[in-house]
C-alpha positions as CSV (number, residue, x, y, z in Angstrom):
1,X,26.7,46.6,0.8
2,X,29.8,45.0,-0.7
3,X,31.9,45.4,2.4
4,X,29.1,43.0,4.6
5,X,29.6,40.1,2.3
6,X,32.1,37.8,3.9
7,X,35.0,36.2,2.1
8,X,33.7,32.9,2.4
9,X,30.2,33.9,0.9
10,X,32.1,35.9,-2.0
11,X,34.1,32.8,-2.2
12,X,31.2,30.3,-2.8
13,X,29.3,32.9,-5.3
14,X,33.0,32.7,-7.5
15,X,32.6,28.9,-7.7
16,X,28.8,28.7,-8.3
17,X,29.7,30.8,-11.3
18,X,32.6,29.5,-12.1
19,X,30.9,26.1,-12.5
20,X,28.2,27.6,-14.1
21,X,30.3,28.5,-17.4
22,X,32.1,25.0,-16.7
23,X,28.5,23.3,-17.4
24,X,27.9,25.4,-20.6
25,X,25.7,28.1,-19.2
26,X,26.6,31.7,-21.2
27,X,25.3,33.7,-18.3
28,X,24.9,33.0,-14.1
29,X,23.6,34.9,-11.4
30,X,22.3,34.8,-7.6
31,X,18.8,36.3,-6.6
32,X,17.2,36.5,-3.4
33,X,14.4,34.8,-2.1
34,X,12.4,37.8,-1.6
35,X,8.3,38.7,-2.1
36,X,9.7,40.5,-5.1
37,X,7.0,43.3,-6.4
38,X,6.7,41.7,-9.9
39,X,5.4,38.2,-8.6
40,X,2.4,40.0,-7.1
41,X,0.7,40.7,-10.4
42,X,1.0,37.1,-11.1
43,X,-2.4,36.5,-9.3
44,X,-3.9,39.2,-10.8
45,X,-3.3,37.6,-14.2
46,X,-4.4,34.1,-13.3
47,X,-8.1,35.7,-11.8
48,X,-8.5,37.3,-15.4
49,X,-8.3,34.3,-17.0
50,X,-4.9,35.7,-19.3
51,X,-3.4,32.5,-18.3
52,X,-5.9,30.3,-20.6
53,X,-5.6,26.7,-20.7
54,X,-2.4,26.7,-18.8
55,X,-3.9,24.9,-15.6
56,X,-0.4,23.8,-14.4
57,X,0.2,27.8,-13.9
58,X,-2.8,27.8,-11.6
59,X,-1.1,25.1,-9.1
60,X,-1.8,25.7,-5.7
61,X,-0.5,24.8,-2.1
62,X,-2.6,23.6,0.8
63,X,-3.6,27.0,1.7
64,X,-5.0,27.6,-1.6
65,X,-2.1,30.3,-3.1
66,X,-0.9,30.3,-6.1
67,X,2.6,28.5,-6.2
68,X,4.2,30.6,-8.5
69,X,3.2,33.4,-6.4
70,X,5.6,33.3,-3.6
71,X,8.1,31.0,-3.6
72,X,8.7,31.0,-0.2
73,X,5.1,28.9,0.3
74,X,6.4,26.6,-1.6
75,X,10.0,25.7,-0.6
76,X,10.3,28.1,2.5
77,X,14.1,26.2,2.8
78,X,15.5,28.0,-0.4
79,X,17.6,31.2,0.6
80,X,19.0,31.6,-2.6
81,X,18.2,30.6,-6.5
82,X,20.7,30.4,-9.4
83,X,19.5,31.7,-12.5
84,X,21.2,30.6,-15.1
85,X,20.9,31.2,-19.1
86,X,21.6,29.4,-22.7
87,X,21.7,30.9,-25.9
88,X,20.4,29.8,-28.5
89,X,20.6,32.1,-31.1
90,X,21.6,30.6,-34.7
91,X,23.0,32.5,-38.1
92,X,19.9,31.8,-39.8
93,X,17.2,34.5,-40.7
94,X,14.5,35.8,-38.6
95,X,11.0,35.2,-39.3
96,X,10.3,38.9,-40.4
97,X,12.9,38.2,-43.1
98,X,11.4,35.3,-45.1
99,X,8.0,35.5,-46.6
100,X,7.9,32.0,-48.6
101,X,4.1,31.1,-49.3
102,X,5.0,28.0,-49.4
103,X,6.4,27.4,-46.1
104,X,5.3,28.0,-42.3
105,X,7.4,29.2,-39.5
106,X,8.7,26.7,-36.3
107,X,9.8,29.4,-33.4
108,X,13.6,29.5,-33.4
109,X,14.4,27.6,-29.9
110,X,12.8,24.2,-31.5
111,X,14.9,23.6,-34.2
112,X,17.0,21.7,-32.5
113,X,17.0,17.5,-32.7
114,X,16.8,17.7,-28.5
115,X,14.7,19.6,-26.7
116,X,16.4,21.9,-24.6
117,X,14.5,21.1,-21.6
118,X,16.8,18.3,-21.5
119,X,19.7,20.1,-22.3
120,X,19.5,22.6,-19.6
121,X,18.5,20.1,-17.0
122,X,21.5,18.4,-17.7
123,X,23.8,21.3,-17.2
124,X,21.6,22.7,-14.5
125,X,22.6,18.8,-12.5
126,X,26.1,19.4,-13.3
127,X,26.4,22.4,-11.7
128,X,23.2,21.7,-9.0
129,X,25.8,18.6,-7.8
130,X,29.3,21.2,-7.7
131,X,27.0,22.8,-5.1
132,X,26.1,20.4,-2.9
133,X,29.5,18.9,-2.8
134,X,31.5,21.8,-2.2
135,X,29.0,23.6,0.3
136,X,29.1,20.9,3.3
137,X,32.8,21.1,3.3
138,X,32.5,25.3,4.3
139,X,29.2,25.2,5.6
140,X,29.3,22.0,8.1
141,X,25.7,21.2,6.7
142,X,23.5,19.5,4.1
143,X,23.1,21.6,2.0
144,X,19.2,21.3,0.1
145,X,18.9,22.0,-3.8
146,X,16.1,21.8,-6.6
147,X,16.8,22.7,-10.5
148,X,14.2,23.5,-13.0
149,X,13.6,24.4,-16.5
150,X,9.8,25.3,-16.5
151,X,8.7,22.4,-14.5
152,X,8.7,24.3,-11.4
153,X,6.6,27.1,-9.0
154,X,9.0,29.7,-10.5
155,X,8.8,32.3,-12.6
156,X,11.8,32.3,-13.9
157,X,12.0,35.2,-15.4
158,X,11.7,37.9,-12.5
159,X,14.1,35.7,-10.5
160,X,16.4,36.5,-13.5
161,X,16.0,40.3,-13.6
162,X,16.8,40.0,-9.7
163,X,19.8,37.9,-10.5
164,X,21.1,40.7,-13.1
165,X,20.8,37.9,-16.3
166,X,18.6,40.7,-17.6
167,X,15.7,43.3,-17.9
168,X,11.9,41.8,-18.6
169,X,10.9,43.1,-21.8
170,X,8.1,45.2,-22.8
171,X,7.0,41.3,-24.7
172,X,7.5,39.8,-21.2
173,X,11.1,38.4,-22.5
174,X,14.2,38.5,-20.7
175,X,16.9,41.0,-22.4
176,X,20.5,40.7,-21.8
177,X,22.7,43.8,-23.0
178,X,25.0,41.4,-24.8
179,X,23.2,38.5,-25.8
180,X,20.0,39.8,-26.5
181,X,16.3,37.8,-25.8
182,X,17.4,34.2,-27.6
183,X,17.8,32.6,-23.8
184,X,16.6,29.3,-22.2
185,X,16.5,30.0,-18.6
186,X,17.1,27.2,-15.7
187,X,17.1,27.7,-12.4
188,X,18.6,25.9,-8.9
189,X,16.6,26.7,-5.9
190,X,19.0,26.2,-2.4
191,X,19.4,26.3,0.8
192,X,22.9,28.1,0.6
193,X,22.6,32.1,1.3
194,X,24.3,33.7,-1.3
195,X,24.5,37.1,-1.8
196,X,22.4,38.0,-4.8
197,X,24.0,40.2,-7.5
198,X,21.8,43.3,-8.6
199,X,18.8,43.9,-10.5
200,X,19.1,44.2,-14.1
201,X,18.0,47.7,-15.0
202,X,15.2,48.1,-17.6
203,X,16.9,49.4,-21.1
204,X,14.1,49.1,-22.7
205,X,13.5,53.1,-22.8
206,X,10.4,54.3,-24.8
207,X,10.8,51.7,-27.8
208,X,7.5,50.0,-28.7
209,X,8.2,47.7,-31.4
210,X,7.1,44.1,-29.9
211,X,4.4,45.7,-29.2
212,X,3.4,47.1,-32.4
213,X,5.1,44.2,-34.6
214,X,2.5,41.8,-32.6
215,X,-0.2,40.6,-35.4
216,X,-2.7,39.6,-32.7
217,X,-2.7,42.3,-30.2
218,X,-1.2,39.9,-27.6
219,X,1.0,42.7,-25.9
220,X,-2.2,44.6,-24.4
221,X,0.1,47.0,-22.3
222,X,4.2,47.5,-21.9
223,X,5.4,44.5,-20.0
224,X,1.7,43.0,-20.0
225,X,0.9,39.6,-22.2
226,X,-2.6,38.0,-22.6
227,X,-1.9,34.3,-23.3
228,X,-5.2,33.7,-25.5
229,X,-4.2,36.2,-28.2
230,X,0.0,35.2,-28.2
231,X,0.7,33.3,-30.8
232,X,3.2,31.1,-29.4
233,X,0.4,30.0,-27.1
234,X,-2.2,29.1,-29.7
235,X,-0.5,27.3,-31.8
236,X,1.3,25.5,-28.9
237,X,-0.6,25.4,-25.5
238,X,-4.1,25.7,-27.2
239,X,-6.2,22.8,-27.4
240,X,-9.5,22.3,-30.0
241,X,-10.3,25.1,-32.3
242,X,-8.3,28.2,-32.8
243,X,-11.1,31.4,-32.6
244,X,-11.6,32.6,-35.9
245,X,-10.8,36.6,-35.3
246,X,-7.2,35.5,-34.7
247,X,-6.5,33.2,-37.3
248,X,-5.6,35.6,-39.9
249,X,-3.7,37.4,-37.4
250,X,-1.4,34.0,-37.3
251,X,0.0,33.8,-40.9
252,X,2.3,31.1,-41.4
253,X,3.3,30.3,-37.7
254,X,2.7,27.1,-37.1
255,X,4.9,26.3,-34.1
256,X,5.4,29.2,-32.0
257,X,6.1,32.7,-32.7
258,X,9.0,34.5,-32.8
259,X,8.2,37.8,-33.8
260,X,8.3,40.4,-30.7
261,X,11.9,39.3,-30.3
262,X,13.0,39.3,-34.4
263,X,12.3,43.3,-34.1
264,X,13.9,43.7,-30.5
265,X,16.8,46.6,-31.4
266,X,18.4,44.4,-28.8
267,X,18.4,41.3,-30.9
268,X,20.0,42.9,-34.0
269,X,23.2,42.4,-32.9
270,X,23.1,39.2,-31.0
271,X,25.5,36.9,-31.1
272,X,24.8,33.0,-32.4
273,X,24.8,30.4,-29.1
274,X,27.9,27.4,-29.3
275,X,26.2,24.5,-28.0
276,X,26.3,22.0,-29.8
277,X,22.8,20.1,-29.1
278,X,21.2,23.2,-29.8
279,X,21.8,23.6,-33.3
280,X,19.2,23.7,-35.9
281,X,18.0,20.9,-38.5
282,X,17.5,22.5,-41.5
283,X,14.4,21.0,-42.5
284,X,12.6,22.9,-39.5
285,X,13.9,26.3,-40.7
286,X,10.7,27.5,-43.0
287,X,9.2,24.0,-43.5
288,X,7.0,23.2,-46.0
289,X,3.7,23.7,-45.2
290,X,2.5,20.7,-47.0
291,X,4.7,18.3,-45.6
292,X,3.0,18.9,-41.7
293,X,-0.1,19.6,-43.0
294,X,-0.6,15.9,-44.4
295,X,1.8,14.7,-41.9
296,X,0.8,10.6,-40.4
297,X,1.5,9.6,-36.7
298,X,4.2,7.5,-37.7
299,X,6.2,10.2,-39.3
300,X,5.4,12.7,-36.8
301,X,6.9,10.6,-34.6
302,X,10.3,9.9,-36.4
303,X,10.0,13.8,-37.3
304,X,10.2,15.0,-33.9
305,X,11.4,12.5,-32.1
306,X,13.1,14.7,-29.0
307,X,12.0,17.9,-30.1
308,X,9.9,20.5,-28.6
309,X,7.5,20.4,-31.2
310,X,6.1,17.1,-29.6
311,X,4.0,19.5,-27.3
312,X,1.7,20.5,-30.2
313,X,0.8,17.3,-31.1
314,X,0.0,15.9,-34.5
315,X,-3.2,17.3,-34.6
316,X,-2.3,20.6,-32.9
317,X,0.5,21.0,-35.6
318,X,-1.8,19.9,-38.7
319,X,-4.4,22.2,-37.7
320,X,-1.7,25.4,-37.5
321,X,-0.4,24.2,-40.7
322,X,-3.8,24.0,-43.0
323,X,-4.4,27.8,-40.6
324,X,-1.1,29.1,-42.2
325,X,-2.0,27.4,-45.8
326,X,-5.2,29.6,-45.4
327,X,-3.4,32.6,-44.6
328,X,-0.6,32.2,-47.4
329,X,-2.3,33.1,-50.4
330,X,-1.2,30.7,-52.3
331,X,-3.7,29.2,-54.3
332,X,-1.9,25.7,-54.8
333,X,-2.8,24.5,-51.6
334,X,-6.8,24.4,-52.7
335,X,-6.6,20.9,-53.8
336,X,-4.5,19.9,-50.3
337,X,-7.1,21.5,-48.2
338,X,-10.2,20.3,-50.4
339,X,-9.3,16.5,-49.3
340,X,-8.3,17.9,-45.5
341,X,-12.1,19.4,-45.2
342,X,-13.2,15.8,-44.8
343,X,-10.4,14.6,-42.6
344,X,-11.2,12.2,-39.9
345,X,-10.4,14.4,-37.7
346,X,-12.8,17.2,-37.0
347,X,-10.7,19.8,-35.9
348,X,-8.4,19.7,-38.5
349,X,-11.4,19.4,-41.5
350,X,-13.1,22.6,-39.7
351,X,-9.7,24.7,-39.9
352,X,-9.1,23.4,-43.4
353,X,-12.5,24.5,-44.3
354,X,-12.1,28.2,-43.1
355,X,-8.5,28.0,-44.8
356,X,-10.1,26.8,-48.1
357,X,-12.6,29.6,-47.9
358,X,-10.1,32.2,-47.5
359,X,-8.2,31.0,-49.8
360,X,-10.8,31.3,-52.7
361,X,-11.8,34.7,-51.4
């Protein structure tokens, strides 16, 4: 296969990579645009409803397929997408290594000041604007581009596997041999044929820990996620009440989850990301569950001004936090969530009610 590559194509995958690391990017690689067999499934997933409230997944072209399905429907110019990967892994302690009843848990890519959306997209323009400059020069054309980092009909991850970044996980997570699962993918869709590297093989082997380290069953099957038992989802993407038969299941997680990965064998030994704009604020390492619980607009907005966490919402965040007072056991909260059962707002007085009562159980 090696030998039908041409000089010049080998030539422009060097400098795609090349500039790649020059933006910051740990990891780069070239996929296909192919009706890979993993993007099939995706429409099985959205018909039983494991997608939940996640409309934007369910975007649609004028013939009525699913976006993220094929992505030749939707940009039927690309030839090629860059897949390229962050890490941002940090030296402080996974979740399964801190028990605190007085603190929650915020998932270990938002402890940042910036969300990395905006830290990738940056890079990913860098790097998206090497391309287009250097391609017309060799190629005697315009050459068409398009970056994302989870705004677009992509699924990101399978175009990663293809692109040899690394295997999907049994938890549904890009692995990398090296780096381990603590990635932020981005990707450049373009109309430059490059020749794709090879698949990342599946290392995963018979391990089962994700799935049986997952409090709420969310893993239903090796390599298969239901959104409205995941964690990360409910306390995130899940708007109004939070059903009751998974709320114990939450403990103190009040922004994400990070579980699955913090027992991946493959994470034990991963190395801490270097960029600089990633790194954590320590006051969102194990945060006091008390301080978001009876958090104002005001100061939620000076809180998490930038961050990730915005997504949530005050409300969203309150209610995990009086969810994860209810789950801690710790009996000092009674008199926070006493004067939160008759909060304006009804959401969070009904969750602070059912953490109350388990509390005094």
């Amino acid at each position: 296969m090696a030998a039908s590559i041409s000089p010049f194509v080998s030539e422009m995958v060097r400098q795609v990579k090349a500039a790649a690391a020059e933006a910051g990017f740990d990891l780069a690689g070239i996929a296909g645009v192919a009706e890979f067999a993993e993007l099939s499934y995706f429409p099985t997933w959205i018909a039983e409803g494991r997608g939940g409230e996640m409309a934007y997944l369910e975007a649609r072209d004028e013939q009525g397929r699913l976006k993220r399905a094929s992505l030749r429907s939707v940009a039927p110019w690309a030839r090629s997408v860059v897949v390229c990967a962050l890490d941002y892994n940090t030296a402080q302690p996974y979740s399964i290594e801190v028990n605190d009843p007085d603190r929650g848990w915020i998932s270990r890519y938002a402890w940042s000041r910036r969300d990395y959306h905006n830290v990738l997209l940056k890079k990913l323009k860098h790097l998206e604007a090497k391309i287009r400059d250097q391609s017309p020069a060799r190629t005697g054309q315009e050459i068409r581009t398009r970056a994302y980092v989870d705004t677009g009909p992509v699924v990101e991850r399978i175009y990663a596997k293809h692109a040899g970044v690394g295997w999907i996980g049994k938890n549904t997570c890009i692995i990398n041999q090296g780096l381990g699962s603590w990635l932020f993918l981005g990707v450049i869709l373009t109309s430059l044929e490059l020749a794709p590297d090879l698949a990342a093989p599946d290392r995963c082997g018979t391990c089962t820990r994700c799935i049986e380290a997952c409090p709420t069953q969310a893993i239903t099957a090796p390599y298969q996620l239901d959104s409205n038992r995941c964690i990360s989802y409910l306390t995130i993407e899940k708007h109004g009440a939070i059903p009751e038969e998974l709320r114990a299941g939450m403990g103190r997680q009040v922004f994400g989850c990070d579980i699955c990965q913090d027992v991946c064998p493959w994470n034990r030994k991963a190395p801490t990301g270097s960029e600089p704009e990633l790194q954590p604020r320590p006051e969102l390492v194990n945060p006091a569950l008390d301080w978001l619980a009876e958090m104002t607009e005001e100061h939620f907005e000076e809180s998490f001004r930038g961050s990730p966490v915005r997504r949530a919402k005050l409300s969203g965040l309150r209610r995990n936090a009086v969810t994860a007072m209810g789950n801690s056991g710790n009996r000092k909260f009674i008199s926070t969530l006493e004067k939160l059962a008759s909060d304006a707002d009804p959401l969070l007085a009904e969750h602070a009610a059912w953490a109350l009562n388990n509390l005094k159980k």
